[in-house]
C-alpha positions in Angstrom: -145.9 144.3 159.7 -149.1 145.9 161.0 -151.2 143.0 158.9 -148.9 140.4 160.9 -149.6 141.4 163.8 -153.1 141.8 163.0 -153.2 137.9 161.5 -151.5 136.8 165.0 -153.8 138.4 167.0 -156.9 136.9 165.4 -155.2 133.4 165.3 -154.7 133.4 169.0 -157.2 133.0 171.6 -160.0 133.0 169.8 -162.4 131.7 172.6 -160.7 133.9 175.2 -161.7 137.6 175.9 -159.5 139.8 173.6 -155.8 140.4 175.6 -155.4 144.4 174.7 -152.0 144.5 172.6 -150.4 147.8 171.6 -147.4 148.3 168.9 -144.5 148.7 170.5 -141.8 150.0 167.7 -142.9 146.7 165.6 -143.6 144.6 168.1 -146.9 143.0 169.5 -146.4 143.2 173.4 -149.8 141.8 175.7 -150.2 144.7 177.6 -150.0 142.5 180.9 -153.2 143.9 182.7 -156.0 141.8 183.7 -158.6 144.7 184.2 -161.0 141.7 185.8 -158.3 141.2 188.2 -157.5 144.3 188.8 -160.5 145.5 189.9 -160.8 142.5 191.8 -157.9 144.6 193.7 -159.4 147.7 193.8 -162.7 146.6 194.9 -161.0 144.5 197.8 -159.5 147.9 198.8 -162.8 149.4 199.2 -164.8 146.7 200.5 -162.1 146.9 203.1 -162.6 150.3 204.3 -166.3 149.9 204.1 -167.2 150.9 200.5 -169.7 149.8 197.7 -167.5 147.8 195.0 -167.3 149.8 191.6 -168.0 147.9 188.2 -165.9 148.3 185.1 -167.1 150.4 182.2 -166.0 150.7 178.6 -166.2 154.1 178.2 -163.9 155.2 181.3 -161.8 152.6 180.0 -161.7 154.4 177.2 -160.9 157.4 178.4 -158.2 156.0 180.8 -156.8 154.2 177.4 -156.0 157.7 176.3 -154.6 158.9 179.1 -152.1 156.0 179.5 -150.7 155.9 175.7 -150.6 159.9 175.9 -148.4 159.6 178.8 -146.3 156.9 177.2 -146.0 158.9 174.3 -144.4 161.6 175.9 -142.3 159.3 178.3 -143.6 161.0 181.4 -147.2 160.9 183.8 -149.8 163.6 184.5 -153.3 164.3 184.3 -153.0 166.8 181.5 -153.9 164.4 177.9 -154.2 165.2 174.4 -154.7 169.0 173.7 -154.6 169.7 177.6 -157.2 167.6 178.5 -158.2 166.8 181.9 -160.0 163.6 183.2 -163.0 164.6 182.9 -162.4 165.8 179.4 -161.5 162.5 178.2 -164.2 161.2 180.3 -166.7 163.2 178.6 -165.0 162.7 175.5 -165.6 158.7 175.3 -169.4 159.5 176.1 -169.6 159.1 179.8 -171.3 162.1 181.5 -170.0 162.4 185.1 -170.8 164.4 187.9 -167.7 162.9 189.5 -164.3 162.0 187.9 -161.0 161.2 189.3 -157.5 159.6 187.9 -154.7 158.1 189.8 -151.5 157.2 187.1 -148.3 155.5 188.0 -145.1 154.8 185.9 -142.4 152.1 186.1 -144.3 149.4 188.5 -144.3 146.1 187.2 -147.8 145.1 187.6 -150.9 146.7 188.3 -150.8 145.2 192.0 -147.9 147.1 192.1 -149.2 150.4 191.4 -152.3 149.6 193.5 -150.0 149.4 196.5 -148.0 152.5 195.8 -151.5 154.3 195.6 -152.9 152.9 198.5 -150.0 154.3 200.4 -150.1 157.8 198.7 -153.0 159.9 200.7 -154.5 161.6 197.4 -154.6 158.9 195.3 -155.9 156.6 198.6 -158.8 159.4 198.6 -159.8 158.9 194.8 -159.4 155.1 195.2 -161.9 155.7 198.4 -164.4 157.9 197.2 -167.6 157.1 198.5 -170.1 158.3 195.5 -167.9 156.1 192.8 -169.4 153.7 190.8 -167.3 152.8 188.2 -164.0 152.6 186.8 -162.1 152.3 183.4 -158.4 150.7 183.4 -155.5 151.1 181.0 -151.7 150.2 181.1 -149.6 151.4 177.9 -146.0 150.6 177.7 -142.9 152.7 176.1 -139.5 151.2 176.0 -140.7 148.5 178.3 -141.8 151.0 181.2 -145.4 150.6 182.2 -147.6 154.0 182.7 -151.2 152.7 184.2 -154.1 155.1 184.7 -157.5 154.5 187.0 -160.6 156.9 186.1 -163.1 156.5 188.5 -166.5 158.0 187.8 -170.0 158.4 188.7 -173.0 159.5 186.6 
């Protein structure tokens, strides 16, 4: 099943940047997150409130990656991870060296929009999405039974 999915994945989009997929029992779901997009979205937030845009980086993308299928693993958000990890951790972990680190994570929305909104409107996670000294961010979105969990790492080296 595993080679399947593997065959399909190659045979698709082939000219197109890679869509992330993720097993899902034994099924290939897109993970439905545009991470250009998306921090189109967060970047519009900032630029809003008078901030520097942030830029995307593979290794907090990484790191946010691990947080998001830890937490659908266990069916439930947090910033603890893998062997009580924290962000900075996992940040460290995927080779970025940080002198600043912060994760916002959100269950259940439908979109990434969505969870953008709900942490715009929440003052903690409006604070990490503001952070002045940020200056870049990793994306993830992992999915069980259907139900999104999406994590932000922001960082700064």
């Amino acid at each position: 099943m595993i080679a399947l999915a593997c065959a399909m994945l190659l045979a698709s989009n082939c000219h197109a940047a890679p869509t992330p997929v993720e097993l899902v029992g034994y099924v290939v779901r897109a993970q439905g997150l545009n991470a250009q997009a998306a921090l189109a979205e967060i970047n519009a937030f900032r630029r809003r409130h008078g901030l520097k845009p942030v830029v995307l980086d593979q290794r907090l993308i990484q790191a946010a990656g691990t947080s998001a299928r830890y937490q659908a693993s266990r069916g439930r958000i947090g910033h603890r991870g893998p062997g009580g990890s924290r962000p900075w951790d996992r940040a460290r972990g995927a080779g970025y060296s940080p002198h600043l680190t912060a994760e916002n994570v959100a269950s259940g929305q439908k979109s990434f929009g969505e969870a953008m909104r709900g942490w715009e409107h929440s003052a903690e996670h409006k604070r990490n999405l503001l952070l002045p000294d940020a200056q870049a961010a990793g994306i993830a979105v992992s999915y069980r039974n259907g139900r999104a969990y999406y994590t932000l790492v922001l960082g700064a080296e």
